[in-house]
C-alpha positions in Angstrom: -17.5 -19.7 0.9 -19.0 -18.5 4.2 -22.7 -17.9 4.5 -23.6 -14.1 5.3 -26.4 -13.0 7.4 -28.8 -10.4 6.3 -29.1 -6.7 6.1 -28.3 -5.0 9.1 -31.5 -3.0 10.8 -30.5 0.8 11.4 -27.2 0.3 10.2 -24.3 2.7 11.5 -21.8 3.7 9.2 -19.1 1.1 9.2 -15.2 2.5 9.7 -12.3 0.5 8.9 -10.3 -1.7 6.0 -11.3 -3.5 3.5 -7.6 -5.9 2.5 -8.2 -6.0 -1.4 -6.4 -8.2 -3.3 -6.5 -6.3 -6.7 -6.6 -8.0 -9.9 -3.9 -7.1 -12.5 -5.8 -4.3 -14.7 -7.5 -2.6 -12.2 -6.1 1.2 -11.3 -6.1 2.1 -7.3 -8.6 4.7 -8.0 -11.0 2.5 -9.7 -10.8 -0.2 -7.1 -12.0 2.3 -5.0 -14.8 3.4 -7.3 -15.6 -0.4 -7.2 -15.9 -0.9 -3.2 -18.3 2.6 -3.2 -20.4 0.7 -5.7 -20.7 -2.2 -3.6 -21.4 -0.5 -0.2 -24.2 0.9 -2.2 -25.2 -2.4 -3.3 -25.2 -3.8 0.1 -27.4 -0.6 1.4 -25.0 0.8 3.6 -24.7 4.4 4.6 -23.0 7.0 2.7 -19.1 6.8 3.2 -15.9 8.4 2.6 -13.6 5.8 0.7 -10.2 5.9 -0.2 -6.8 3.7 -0.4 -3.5 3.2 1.5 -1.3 2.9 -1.0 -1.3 3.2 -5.2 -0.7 0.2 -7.0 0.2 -0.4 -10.4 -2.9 -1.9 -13.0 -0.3 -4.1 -13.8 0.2 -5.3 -10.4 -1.9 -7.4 -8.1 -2.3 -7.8 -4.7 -2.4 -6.1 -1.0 -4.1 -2.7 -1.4 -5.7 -1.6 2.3 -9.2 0.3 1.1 -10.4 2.8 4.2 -14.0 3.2 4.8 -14.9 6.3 7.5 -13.0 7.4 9.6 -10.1 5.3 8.8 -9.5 7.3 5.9 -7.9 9.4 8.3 -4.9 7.3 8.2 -4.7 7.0 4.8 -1.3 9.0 5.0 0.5 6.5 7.8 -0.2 3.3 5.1 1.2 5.4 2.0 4.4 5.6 4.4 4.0 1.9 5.2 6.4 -0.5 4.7 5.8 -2.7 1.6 6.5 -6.2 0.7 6.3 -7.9 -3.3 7.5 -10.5 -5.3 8.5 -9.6 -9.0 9.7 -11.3 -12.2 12.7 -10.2 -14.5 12.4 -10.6 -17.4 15.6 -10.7 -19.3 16.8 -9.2 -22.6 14.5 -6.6 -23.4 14.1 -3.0 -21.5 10.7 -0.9 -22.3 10.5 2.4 -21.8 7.6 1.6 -19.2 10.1 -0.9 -17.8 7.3 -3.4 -17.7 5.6 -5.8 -20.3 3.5 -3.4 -21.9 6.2 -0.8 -22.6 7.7 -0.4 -26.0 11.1 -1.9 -26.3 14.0 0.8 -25.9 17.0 -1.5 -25.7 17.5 -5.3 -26.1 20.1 -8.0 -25.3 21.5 -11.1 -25.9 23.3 -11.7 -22.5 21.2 -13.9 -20.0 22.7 -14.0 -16.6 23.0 -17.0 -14.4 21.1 -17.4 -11.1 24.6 -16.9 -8.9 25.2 -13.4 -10.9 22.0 -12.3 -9.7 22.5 -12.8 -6.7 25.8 -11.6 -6.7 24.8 -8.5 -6.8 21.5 -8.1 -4.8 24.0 -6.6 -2.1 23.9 -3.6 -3.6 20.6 -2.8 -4.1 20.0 -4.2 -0.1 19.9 -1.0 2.4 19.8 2.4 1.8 20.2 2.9 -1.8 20.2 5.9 -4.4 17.4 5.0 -7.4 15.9 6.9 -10.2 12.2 6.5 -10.9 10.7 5.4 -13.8 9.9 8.0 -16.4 6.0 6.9 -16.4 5.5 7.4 -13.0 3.3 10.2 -11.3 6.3 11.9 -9.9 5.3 15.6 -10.8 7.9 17.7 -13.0 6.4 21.3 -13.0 3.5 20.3 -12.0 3.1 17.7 -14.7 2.8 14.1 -13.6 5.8 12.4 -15.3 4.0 9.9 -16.9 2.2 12.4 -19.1 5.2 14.1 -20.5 7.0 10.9 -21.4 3.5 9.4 -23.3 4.0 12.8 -24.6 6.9 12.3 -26.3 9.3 14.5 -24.1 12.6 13.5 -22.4 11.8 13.0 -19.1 14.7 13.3 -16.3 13.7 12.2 -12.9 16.6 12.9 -10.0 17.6 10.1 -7.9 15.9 9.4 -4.6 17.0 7.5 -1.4 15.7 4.6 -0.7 15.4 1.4 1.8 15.2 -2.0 0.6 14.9 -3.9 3.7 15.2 -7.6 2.2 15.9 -8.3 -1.2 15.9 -11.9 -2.6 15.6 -14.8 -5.5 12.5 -16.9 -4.8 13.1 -19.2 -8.0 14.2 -18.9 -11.7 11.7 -20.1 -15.1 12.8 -20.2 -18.6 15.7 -17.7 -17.7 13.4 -15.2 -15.8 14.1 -14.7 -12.1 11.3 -14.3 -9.5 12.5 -11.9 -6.5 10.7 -10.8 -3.1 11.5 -7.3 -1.8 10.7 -5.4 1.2 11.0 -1.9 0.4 10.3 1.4 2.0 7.9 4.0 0.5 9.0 6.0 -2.2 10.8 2.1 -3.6 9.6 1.9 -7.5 9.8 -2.3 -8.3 10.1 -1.1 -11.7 13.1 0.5 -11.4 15.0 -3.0 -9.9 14.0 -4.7 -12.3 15.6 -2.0 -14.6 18.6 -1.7 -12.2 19.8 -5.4 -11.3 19.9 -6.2 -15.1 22.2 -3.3 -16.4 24.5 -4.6 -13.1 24.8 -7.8 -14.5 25.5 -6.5 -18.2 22.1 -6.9 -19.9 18.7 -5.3 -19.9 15.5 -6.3 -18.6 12.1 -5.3 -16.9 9.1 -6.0 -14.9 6.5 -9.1 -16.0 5.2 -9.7 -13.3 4.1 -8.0 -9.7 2.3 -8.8 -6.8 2.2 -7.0 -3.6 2.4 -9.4 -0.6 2.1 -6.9 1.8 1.2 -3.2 2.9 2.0 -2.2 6.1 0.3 -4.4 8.7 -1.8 -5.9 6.1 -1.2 -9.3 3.7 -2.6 -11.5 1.7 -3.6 -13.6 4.5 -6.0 -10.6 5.0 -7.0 -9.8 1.1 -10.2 -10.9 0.0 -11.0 -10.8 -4.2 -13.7 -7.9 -5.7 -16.0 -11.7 -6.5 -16.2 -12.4 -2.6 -17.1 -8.9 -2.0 -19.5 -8.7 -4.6 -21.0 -11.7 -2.8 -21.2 -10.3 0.2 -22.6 -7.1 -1.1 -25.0 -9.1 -2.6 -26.1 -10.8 1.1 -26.0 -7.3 2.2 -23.2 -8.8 4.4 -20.2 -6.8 3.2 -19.5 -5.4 6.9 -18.3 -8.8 7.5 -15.0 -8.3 5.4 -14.0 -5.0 7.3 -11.3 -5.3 9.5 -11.2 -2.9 12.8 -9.5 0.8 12.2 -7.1 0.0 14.9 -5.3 -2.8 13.2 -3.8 -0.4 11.3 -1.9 0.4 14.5 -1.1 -2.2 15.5 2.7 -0.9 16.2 0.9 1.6 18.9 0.2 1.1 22.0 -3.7 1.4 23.7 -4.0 4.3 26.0 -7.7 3.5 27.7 -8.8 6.7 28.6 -11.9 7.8 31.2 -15.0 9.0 29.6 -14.4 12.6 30.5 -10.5 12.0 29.0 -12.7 10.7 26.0 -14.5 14.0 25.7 -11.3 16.2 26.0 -9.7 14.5 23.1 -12.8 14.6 21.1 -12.9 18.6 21.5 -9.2 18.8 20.5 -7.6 19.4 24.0 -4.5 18.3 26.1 -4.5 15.8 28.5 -2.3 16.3 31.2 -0.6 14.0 34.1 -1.2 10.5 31.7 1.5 8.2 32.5 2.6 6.9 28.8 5.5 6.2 26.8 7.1 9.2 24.2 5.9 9.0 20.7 2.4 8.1 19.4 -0.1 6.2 21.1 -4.0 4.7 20.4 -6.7 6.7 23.0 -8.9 4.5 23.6 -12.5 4.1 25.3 -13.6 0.6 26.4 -11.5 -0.6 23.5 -13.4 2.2 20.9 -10.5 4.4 19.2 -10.5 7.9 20.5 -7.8 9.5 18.9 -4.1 9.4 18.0 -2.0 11.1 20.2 1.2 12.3 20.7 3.0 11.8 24.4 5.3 14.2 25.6 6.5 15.7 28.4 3.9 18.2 28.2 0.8 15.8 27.9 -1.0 14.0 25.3 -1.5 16.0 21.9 -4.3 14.8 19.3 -2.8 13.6 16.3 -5.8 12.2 14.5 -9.1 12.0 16.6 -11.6 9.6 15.3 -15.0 10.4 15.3 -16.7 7.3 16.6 
């Protein structure tokens, strides 16, 4: 375990990610609760706080926490591309579709690793699938999850989805472990309902981890215990990771001071050479803003008060 230094003198407010790795049982909203807490601990300034991307309390892993101004692209990371690795579980199919559901169909069938994967083609691409009925899809302006707990019939319409990669990783005791790159809007849950029924059984979720979120994996993830080290040494700084690498797919437009001052104020910048589509304003490597190029100039997408 590193060594931290001690309290910074006239600290700044600190803006970028924190990479948790999230242990099963802990909400996305209390994670965040939990790094607020520990900012406090460690005797840094008042922040906003919030996440990239819900993930399950059953689920563990990647889940980008923004600090400052990076909360500003909270919104790009929820349309992130995702990465996971999940366990079927075979024979059983809850009406949560994952271990802590109550069982709603069962099964004596157990298929064999080449089924499986027999039929992972058709869940690979763009493909039609219905969410879960405890999700927090909204019906009327109910979150689905409370009608079904409820007791009501909940019937959620199909959406389309990408699943970039879909594949076995290895097979236990008749359960099969898959990893999945998914677009946003992809529910894990619902696979692991889908696959089974297409190889005549039932199954669901027992396991989840998110392996990646966006630019951001485990490589990157540090555990609530290292933090609370660190906020401890009054050192927690030291885990944030720049607001830029979150855009990493976007190219650096250095700007001129008085360019810098422009984009701060909300204005247009005309006659910049740069490529269509979004780009990072930057001063001496400091984000400015996101922009927009176009033929007209550079629009302000995001500008980042730094």
């Amino acid at each position: 375990m590193p060594r931290f230094s001690a309290a910074r003198c006239g600290a700044r407010p600190v803006h970028g990610w924190i990479i948790l790795d999230k242990p099963v049982g802990l909400g996305s909203t209390q994670a965040v609760g939990a790094v607020k807490r520990l900012l406090r601990e460690a005797g840094e300034p008042k922040i906003k706080v919030g996440h990239g991307g819900t993930l399950d309390p059953l689920a563990s892993g990647v889940l980008p926490i923004a600090l400052g101004e990076a909360t500003k692209l909270c919104g790009r990371m929820l349309d992130a591309t995702k990465a996971y690795e999940f366990t079927i579980a075979f024979g059983e199919e809850t009406d949560t579709l994952d271990a802590e559901g109550t069982a709603v169909a069962t099964s004596d069938v157990r298929p064999t690793l080449e089924q499986v994967e027999a039929v992972l083609p058709r869940f690979t691409g763009e493909i039609e699938q219905v969410p879960p009925a405890f999700s927090a899809l909204k019906i009327g302006g109910k979150p689905a999850y409370e009608r079904a707990r409820a007791g009501e019939a909940v019937e959620l319409k199909p959406r389309q989805v990408t699943i970039f990669e879909l594949r076995v990783l290895s097979r236990s005791d008749g359960d099969v472990t898959l990893s999945a790159t998914v677009s946003k809007g992809t529910y894990i849950r619902s696979l692991a309902r889908d696959i089974p029924r297409a190889v005549g059984t039932v199954g669901h979720i027992s396991y989840l981890r998110r392996t990646r979120a966006g630019p951001f994996s485990l490589e990157q993830a540090i555990s609530l215990d290292f933090l609370e080290e660190a906020a401890k040494a009054r050192a927690l700084t030291r885990t944030v990771v720049p607001l830029q690498a979150a855009l990493d797919d976007i190219p650096a437009l250095p700007v001129t001071p008085d360019q810098a001052r422009l984009l701060r104020h909300g204005q247009m910048l005309f006659g910049i050479p740069a490529p269509p589509g979004l780009g990072l304003a930057t001063l001496e490597g400091t984000p400015v803003a996101l922009v927009e190029a176009t033929a007209d100039g550079l629009r302000v997408v995001r500008g980042f008060n730094l």
